[in-house]
TITI-117939 format. One record per residue (C-alpha): z, x, y; residue in three letters. Coordinates in Angstrom, 1 decimal. Each point is the difference from the previous one (the first is absolute). Layout:
<zz: Z; xx: X; yy: Y; residu: ALA>;
...
***
This chain:
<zz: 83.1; xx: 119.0; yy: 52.2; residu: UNK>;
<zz: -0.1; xx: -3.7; yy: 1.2; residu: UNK>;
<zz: -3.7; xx: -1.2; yy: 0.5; residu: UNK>;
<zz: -0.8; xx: -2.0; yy: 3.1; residu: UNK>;
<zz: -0.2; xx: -3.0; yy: -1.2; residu: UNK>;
<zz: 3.9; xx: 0.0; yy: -1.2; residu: UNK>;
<zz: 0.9; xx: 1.6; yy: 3.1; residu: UNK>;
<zz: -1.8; xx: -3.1; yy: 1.8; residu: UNK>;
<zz: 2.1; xx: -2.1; yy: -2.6; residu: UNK>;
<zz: 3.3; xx: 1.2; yy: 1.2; residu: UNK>;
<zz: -0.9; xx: -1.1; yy: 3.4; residu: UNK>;
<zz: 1.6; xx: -3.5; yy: 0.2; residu: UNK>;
<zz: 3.5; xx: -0.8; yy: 0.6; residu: UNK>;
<zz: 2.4; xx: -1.3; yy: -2.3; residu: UNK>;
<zz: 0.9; xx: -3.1; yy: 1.4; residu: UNK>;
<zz: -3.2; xx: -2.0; yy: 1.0; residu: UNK>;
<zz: -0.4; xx: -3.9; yy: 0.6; residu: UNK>;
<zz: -1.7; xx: -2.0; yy: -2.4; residu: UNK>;
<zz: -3.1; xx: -0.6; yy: 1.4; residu: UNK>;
<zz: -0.9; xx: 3.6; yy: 0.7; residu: UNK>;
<zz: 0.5; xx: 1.7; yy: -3.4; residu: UNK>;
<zz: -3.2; xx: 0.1; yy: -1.1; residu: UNK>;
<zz: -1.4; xx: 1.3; yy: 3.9; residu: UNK>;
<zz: -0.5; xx: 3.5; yy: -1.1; residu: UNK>;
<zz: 2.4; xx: 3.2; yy: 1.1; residu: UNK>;
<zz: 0.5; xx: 1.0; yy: 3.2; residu: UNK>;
<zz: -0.8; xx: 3.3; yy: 1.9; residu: UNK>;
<zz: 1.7; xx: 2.6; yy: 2.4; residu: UNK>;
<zz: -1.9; xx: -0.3; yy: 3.4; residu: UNK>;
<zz: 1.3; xx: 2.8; yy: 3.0; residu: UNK>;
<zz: 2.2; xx: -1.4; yy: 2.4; residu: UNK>;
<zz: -3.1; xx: 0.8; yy: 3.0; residu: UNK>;
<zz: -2.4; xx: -1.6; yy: -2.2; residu: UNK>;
<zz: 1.7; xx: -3.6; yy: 0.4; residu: UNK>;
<zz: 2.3; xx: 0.1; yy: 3.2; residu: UNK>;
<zz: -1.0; xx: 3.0; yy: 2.3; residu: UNK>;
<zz: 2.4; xx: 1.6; yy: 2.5; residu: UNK>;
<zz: -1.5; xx: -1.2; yy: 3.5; residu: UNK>;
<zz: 0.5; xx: 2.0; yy: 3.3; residu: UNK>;
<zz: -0.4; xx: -2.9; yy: 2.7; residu: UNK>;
<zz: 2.0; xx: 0.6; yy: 3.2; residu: UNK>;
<zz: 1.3; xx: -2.3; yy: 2.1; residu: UNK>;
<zz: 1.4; xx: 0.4; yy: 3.8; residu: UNK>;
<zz: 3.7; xx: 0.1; yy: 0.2; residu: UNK>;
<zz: 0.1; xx: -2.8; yy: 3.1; residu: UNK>;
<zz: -1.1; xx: -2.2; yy: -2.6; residu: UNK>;
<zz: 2.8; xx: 0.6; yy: -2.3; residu: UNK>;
<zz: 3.2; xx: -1.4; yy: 0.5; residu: UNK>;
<zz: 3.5; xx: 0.4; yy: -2.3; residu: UNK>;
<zz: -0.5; xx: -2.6; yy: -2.1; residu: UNK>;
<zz: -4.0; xx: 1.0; yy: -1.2; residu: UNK>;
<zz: 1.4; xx: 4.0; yy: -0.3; residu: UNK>;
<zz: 0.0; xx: 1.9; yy: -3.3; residu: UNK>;
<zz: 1.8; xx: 3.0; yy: -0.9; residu: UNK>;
<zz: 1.5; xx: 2.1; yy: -2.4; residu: UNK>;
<zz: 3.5; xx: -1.2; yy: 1.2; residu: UNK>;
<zz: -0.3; xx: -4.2; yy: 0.3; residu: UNK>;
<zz: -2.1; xx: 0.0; yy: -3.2; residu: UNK>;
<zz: 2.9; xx: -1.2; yy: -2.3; residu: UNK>;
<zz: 1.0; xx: 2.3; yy: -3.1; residu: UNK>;
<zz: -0.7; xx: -1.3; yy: -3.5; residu: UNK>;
<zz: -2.9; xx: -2.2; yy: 0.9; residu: UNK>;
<zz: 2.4; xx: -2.3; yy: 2.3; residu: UNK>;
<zz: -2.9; xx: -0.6; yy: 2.6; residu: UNK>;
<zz: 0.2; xx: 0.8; yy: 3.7; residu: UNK>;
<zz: 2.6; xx: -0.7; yy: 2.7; residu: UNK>;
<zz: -0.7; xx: 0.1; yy: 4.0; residu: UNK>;
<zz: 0.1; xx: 3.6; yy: 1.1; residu: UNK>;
<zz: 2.3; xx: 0.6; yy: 1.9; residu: UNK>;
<zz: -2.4; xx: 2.5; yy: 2.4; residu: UNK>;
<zz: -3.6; xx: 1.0; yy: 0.4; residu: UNK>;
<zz: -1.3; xx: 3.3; yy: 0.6; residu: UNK>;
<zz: -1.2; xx: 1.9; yy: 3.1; residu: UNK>;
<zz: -3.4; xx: 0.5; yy: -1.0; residu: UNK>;
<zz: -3.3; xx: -1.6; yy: 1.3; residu: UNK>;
<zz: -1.2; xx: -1.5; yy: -2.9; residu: UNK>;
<zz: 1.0; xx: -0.6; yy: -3.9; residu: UNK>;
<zz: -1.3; xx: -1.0; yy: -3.1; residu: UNK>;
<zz: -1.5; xx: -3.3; yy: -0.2; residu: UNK>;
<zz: 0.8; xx: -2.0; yy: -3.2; residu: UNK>;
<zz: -1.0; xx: -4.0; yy: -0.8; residu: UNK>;
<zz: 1.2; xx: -2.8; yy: -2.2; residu: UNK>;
<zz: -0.6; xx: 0.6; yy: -3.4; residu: UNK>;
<zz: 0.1; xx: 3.5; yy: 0.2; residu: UNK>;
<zz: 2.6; xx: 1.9; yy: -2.6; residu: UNK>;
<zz: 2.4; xx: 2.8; yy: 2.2; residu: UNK>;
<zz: 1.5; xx: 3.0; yy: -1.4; residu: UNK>;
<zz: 3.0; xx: 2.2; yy: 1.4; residu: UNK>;
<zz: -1.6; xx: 3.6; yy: -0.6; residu: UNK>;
<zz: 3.3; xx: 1.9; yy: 1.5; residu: UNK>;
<zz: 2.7; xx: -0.1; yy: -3.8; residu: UNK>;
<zz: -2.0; xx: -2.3; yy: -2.2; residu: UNK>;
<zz: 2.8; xx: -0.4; yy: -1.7; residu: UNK>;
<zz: 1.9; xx: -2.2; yy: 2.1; residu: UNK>;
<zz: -3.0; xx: -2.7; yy: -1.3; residu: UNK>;
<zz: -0.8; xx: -1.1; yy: 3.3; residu: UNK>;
<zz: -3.5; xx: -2.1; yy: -0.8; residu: UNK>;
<zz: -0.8; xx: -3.3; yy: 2.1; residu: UNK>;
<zz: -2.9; xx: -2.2; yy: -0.8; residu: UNK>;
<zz: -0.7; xx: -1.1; yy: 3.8; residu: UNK>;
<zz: 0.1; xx: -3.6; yy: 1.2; residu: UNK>;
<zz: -0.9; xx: 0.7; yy: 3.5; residu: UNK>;
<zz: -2.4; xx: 2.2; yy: 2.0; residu: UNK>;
<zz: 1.7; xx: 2.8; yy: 2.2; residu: UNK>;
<zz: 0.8; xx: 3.9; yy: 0.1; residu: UNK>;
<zz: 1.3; xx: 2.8; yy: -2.1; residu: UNK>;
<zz: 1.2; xx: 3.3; yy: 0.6; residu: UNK>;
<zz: -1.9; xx: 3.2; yy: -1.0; residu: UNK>;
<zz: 2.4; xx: 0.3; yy: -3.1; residu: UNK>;
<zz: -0.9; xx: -3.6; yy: -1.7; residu: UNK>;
<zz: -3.3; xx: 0.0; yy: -1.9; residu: UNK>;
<zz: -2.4; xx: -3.5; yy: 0.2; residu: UNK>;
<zz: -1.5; xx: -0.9; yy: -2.8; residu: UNK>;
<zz: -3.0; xx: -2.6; yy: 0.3; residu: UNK>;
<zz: -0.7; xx: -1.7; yy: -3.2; residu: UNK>;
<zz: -4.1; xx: -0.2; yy: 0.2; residu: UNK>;
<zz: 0.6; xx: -3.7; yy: -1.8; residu: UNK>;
<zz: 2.3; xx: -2.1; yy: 2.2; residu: UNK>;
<zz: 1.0; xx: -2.0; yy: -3.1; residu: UNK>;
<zz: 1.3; xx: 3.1; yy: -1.6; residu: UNK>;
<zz: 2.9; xx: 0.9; yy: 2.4; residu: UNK>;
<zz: 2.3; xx: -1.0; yy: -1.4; residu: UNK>;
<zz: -0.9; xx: 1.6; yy: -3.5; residu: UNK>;
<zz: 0.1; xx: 3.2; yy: 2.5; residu: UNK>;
<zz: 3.1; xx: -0.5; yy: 1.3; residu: UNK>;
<zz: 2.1; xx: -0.7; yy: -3.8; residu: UNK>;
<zz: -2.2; xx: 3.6; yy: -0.8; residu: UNK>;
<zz: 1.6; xx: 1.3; yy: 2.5; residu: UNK>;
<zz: 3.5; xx: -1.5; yy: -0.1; residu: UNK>;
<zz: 0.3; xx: 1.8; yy: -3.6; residu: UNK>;
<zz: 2.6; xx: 3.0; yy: -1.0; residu: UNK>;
<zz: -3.3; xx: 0.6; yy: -1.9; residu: UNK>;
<zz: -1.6; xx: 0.9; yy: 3.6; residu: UNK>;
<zz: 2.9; xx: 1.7; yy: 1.3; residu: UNK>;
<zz: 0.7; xx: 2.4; yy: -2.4; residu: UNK>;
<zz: -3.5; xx: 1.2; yy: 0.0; residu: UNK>;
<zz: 0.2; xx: 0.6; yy: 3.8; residu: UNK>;
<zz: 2.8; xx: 1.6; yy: -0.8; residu: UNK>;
<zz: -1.5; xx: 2.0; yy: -2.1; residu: UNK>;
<zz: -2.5; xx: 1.6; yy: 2.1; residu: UNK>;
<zz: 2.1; xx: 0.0; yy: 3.4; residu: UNK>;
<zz: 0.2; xx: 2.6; yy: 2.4; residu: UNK>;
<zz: 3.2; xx: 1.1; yy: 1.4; residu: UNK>;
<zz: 3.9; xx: 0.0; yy: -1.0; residu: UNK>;
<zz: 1.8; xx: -1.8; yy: 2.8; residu: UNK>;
<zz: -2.5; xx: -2.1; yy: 1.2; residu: UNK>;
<zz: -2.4; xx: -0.1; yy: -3.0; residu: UNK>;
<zz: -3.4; xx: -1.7; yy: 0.7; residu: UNK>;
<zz: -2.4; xx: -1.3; yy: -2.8; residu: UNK>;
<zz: -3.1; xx: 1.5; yy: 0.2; residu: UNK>;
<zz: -2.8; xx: -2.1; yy: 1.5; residu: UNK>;
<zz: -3.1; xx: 1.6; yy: -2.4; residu: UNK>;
<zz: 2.5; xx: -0.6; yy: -2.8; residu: UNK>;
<zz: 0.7; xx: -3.7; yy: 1.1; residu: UNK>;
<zz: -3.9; xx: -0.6; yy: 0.6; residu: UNK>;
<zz: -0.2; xx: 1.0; yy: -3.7; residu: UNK>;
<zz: 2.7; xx: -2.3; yy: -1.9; residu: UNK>;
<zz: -1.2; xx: -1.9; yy: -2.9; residu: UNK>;
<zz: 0.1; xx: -3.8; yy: 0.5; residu: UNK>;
<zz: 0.1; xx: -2.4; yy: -3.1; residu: UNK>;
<zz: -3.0; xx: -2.6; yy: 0.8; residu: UNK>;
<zz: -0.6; xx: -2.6; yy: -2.4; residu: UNK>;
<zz: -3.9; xx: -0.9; yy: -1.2; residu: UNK>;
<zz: 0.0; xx: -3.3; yy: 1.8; residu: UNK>;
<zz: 1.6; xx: -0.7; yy: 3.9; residu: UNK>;
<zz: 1.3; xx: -3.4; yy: -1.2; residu: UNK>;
<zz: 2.6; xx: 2.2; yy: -2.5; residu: UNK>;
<zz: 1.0; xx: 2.5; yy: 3.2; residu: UNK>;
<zz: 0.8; xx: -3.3; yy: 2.1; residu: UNK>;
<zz: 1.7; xx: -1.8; yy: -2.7; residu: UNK>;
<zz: 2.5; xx: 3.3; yy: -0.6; residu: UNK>;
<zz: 0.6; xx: 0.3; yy: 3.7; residu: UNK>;
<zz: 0.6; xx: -3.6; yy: 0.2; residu: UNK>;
<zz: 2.7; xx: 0.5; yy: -3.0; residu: UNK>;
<zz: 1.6; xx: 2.7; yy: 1.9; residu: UNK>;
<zz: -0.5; xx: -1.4; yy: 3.5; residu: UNK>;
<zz: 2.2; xx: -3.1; yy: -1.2; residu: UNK>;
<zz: 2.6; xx: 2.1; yy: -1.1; residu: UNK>;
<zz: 0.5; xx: 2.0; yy: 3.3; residu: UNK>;
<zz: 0.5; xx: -3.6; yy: 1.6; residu: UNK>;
<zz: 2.7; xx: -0.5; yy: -2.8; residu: UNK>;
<zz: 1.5; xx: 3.2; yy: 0.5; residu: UNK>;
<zz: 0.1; xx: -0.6; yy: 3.8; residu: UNK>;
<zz: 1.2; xx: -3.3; yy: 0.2; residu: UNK>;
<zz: 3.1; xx: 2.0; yy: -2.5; residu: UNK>;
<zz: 0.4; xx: 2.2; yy: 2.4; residu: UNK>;
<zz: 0.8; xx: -2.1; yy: 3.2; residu: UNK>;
<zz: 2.4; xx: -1.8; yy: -2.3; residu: UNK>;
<zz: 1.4; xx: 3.2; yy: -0.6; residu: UNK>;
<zz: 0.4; xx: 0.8; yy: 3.8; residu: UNK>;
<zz: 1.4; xx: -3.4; yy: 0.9; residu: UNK>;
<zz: 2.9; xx: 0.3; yy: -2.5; residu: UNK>;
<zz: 0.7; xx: 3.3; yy: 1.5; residu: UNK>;
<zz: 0.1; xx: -1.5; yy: 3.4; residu: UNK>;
<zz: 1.7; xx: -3.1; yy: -1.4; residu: UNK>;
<zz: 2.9; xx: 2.9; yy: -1.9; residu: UNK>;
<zz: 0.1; xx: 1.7; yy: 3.3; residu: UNK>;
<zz: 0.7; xx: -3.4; yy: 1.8; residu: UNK>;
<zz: 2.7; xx: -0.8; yy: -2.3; residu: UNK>;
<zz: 1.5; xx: 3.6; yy: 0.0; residu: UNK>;
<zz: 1.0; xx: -0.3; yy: 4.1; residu: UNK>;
<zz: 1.6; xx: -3.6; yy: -0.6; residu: UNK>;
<zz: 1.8; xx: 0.9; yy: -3.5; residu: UNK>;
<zz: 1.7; xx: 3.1; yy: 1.5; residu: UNK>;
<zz: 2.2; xx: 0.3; yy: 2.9; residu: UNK>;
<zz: -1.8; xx: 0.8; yy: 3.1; residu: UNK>;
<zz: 1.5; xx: 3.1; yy: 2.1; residu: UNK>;
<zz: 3.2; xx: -0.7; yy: 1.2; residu: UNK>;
<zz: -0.1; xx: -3.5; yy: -1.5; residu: UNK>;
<zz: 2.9; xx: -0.7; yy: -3.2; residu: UNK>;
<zz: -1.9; xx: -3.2; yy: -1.6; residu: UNK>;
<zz: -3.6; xx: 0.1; yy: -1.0; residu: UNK>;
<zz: -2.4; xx: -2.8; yy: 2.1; residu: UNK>;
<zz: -0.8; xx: -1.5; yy: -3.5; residu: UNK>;
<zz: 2.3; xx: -0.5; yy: -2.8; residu: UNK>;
<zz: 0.0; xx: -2.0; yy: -3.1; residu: UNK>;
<zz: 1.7; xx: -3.3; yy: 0.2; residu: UNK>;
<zz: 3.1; xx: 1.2; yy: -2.4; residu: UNK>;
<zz: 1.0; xx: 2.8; yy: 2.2; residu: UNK>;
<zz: -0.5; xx: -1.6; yy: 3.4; residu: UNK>;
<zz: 4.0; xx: 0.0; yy: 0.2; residu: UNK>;
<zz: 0.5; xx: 3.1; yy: -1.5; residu: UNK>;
<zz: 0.6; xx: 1.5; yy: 3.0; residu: UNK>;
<zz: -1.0; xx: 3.6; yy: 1.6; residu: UNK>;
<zz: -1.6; xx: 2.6; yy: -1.6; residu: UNK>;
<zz: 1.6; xx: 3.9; yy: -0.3; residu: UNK>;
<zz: -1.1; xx: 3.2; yy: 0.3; residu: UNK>;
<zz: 0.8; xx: 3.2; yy: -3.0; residu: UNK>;
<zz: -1.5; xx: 3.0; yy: -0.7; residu: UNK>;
<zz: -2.8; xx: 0.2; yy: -2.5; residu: UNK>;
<zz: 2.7; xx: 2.0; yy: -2.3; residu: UNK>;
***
């Protein structure tokens, strides 16, 4: 049987930077302990399209929000604030977490967590934004079709902090800049799509048209294009 202080031992990652390898291991905190789920409402007149959370315009995969397209026909919703880590509770799986940027409403169905150190929200959020986190929600869900993670269960998931708040900033930090890499990626992505899909409707023949609207200079007199069966 391990002793405690080997278990305490085994506590640090595997990659660390430089300057904290000697800091000491790290310990498993509860989720509530560090960024509690808050209840705040706020008045739906006050809440427009663009400040509105829900299950369906929280992105899959942790691609952030969009503008929902609709907002409810209730009197008031849940009230969530900059800094504040949200979580899609209806099919965890789809990985729908957002680290907020802005101050607004959420649906019933989208839990708010608070981190009690506004420094650490973003520490939260790559928690969060973890297969690690999903599949334990998973885990304990309720439900087939619509599986939801179950809140008590959530409260209760074991958070990695390290012994000193400079080493928690510096990892987020680390990861933080990453996203940014992996977003900027991503919009490249999406413009070379649009960019194909540009080029696509000028390289073909439009309907009822025999000669494409763009063509490469050696078959500008190559005359009309024909039509055959795929076969």
């Amino acid at each position: 049987m391990r002793s405690k202080s080997d278990k305490k031992k085994s506590l640090v990652p595997r990659l660390r930077f430089p300057e904290f390898r000697e800091a000491g291991a790290w310990e498993f905190i509860p989720l509530e302990a560090i960024a509690p789920l808050v209840n705040d409402r706020v008045q739906l007149k006050d809440i427009s399209n663009v400040n509105y959370v829900s299950t369906e315009n929280i992105l899959q995969d942790f691609g952030g929000v969009a503008v929902a397209n609709k907002l409810p026909t209730v009197n008031s919703v849940s009230s969530f604030q900059a800094g504040d880590v949200l979580l899609a509770n209806i099919r965890p799986y789809l990985k729908k977490v957002w680290a907020a940027n802005f101050s607004g409403g959420a649906s019933n169905d989208v839990l708010v967590f608070r981190p009690r150190n506004s420094q650490g929200c973003q520490y939260v959020a790559h928690i969060l934004k973890n297969n690690r986190f999903i599949d334990y929600v998973m885990a304990g869900a309720k439900g087939v079709k619509m599986p939801r993670g179950d809140i008590n269960s959530i409260k209760e998931y074991p958070v990695p902090i390290p012994p000193e708040t400079t080493e928690q900033q510096k990892v987020a930090h680390c990861l933080s800049s990453l996203d940014e890499v992996i977003g900027l990626q991503a919009k490249k992505v999406q413009s070379l799509k649009q960019h194909k899909k540009g080029l696509m409707q000028q390289l073909f023949p439009a309907e009822g048209e025999t000669t494409p609207h763009l063509r490469f200079p050696e078959f500008r007199e190559a005359g009309a294009w024909d039509k055959q069966r795929i076969g």
